[in-house]
N, C-alpha and C positions, 0 to 999 in steps of 0.2 A: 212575538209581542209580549207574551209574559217576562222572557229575558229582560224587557227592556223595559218594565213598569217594576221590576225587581232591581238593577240598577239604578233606576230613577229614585225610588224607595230606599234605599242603601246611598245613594247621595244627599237626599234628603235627610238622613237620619245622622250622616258624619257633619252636616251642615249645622244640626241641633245641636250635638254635644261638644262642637269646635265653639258654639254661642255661648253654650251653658259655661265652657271654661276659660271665655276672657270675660263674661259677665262675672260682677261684684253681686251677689245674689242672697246677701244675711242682713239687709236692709231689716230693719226691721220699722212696720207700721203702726203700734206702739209708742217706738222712740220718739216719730213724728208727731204724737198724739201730745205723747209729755212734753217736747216741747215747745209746744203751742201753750200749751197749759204753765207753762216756764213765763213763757212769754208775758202772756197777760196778763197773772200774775205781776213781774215785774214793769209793768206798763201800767198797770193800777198802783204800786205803791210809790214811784214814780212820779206819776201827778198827785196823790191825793197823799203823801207821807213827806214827799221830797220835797214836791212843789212844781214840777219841771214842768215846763210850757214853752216850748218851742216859738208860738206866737208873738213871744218878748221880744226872741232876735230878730224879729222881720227888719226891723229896720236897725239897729244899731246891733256889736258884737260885743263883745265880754272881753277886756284888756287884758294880752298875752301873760302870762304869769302872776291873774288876779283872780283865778278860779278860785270859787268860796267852797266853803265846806258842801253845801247843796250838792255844787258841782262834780266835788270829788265824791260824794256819795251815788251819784247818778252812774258815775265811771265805775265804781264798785260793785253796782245792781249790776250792771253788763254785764260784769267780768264773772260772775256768778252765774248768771244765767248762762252764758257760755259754755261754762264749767259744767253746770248742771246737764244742759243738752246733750253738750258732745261724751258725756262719760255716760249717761242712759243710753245713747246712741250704742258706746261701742259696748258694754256691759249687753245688751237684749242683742245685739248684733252677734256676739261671742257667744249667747246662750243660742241664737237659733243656726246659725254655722256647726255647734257644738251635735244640737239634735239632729243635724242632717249629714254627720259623721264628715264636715270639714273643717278646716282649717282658715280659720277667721284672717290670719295674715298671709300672703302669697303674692305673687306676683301682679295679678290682676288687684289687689289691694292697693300695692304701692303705685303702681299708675293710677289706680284711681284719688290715694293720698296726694300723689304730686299734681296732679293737673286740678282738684281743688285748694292746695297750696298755694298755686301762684297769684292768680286773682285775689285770694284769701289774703294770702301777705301781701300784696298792693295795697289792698283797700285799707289793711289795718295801718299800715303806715300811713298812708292819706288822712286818715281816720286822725290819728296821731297829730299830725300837723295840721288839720281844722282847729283842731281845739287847742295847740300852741298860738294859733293865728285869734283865737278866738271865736271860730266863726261855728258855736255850736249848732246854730239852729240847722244849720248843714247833714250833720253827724248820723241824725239816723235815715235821711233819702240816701247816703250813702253807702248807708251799713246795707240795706238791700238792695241797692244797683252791684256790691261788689260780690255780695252774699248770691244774688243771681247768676252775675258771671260765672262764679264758683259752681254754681250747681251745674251749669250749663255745660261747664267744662269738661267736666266728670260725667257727664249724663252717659257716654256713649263710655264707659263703665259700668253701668249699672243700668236699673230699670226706666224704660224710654218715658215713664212718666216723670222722671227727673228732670228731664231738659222743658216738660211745659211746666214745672214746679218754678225754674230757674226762669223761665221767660215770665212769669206772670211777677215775682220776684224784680226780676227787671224792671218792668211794665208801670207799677206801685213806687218802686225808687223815683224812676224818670217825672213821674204825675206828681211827689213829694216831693221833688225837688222846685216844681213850679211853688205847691199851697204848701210853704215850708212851715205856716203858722198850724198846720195840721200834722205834724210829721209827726207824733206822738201817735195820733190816732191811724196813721197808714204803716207807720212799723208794726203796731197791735194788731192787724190786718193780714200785713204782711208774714210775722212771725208766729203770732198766733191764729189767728183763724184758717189762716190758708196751709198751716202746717196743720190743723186737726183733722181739716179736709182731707187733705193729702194723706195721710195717718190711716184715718177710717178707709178712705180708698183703696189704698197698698194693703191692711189689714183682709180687707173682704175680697179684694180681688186675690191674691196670691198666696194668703196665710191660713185662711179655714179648712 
């Protein structure tokens, strides 16, 4: 009997650390905090700096190669906030990989790189041609329906709170793509509040 609760034990334990080594596990809950904090930020200046209001395009869209200066400013707050995220992300990623004596880039990195790659480059192409077509009030239910696939993808990578990150993520695109006159205020939702959530969560459960 003991033999066989001593195997069972030794099975269970190569079953751990065979987890622990195709898990992506320098997540950091931080990261997620800042860019929540990225987010609304740039979702405040936004409307109340830029002007953006989604509610305009409900019915009519913006003529393909007639984007005003607003417009191109709005594409530049993204591109920034983007910028901002993903390099806080891998920056406190690389410091807490660093403190727990691994290697931030490996194999389980790059599969987790590629399988949120694809979706990720989908969407931004799609993304792309809304706003050739005009059709901006679109832009941001889509930046989180593609942003959720992405996470969703990757999830089985990384920590299993990612895939309900990714599905709530989803959930907010799909609901913003109906009340597209509100999509300002469900990407700020989306990108910020439910990442600080998430953020504080990953922080307390897996980092203290």
């Amino acid at each position: 009997m003991k033999e066989e609760q001593d195997y069972i034990r030794d099975i269970t334990e190569m079953r751990s650390m065979m987890e622990r080594s195709s898990k992506f596990r320098s997540l950091s809950g931080l990261a997620g905090i800042m860019a929540g904090i990225y987010a609304l930020a740039g979702a405040y200046i936004a409307y109340k700096v830029v002007g953006f209001n989604p509610g305009e395009m409900v019915n009519s869209t913006v003529a393909a190669g007639s984007l005003s200066f607003g417009w191109l400013n709005v594409i530049f707050l993204a591109i920034m906030i983007l910028i901002l995220a993903a390099g806080t992300a891998i920056f406190l990623s690389y410091k807490k990989a660093d403190k727990r004596g691994e290697k931030l880039w490996n194999a389980t990195t790059k599969r987790l790189v590629i399988n949120t790659a694809v979706p990720f480059i989908a969407g931004a192409i799609l993304i792309v041609i809304l706003i050739s077509k005009g059709l901006i009030g679109l832009v941001a239910p889509f930046t989180l329906l593609f942003y959720g696939l992405a996470l969703y993808n990757a999830s089985k990578y990384t920590y299993e709170e990612v895939r309900i990150l990714g599905l709530v993520e989803i959930g907010l695109g799909l609901i913003s793509s109906y009340f597209v006159e509100y999509g300002l205020l469900f990407w700020a939702l989306g990108f910020g509040v439910v990442h600080i959530i998430y953020g504080i969560y990953i922080h307390y459960r897996y980092e203290r």
